[in-house]
N, C-alpha and C positions, 0 to 999 in steps of 0.2 A: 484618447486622453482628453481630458474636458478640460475648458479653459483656466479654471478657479488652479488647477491642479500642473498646468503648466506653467502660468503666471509664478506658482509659490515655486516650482523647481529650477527656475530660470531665476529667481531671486536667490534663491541659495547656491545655483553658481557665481553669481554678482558676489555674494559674500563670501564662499570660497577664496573669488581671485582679489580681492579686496586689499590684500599688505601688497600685491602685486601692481597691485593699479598705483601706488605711489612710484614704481618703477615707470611706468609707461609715463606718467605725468612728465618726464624730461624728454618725451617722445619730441622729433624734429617736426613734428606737423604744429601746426598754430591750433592752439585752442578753437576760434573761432572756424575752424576747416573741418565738418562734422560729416561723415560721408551719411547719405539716409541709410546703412544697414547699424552704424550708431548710434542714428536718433532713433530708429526701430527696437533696437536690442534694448539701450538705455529707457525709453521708455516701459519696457516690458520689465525691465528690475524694477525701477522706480515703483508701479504699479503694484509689484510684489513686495511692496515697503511699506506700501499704506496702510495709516494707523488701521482703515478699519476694511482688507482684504477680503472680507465676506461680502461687502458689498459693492458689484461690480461696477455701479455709477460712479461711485465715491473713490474708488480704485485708478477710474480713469482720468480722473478729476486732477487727483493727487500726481498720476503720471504727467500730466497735462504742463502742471507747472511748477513738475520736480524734475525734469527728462536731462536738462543742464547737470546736475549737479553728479549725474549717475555713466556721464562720457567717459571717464576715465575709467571705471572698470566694467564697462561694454566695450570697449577698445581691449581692455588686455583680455576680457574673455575672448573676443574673435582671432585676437592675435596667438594668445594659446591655441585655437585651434587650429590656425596655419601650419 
């Protein structure tokens, strides 16, 4: 599977779990407490969000310094799959 094509399926699980991540938001861990398979995951949504996905500079840019705002539903996607 090539990159361009994972990026956008791993973004569409992000929005999937998307009404769920408001759940996990009251999660007992602290915000600022990001394990690296979070900032991994979150970034790879993120990236699959960018305005302009074809381009994979621009993609990583965008995950670069969007990876914050996409913890909550990389947290409930890994948590679903516990």
């Amino acid at each position: 599977m090539n990159t361009s094509r994972r990026i956008l399926l791993t973004g569409l699980a992000g929005l999937a779990v998307a009404p769920t991540a408001v759940a996990a938001a009251v999660s007992s861990r602290e915000p600022g407490e990001v394990t690296v398979a979070e900032e991994r995951f979150a970034r790879t949504i993120a990236a699959a969000h960018a305005p302009d996905v074809t381009c994979a500079r621009q993609a990583a840019r965008y995950a670069d310094a969007h990876w914050p705002d996409y913890v909550m539903a990389a947290r409930a996607v890994i948590d679903a799959r516990v």
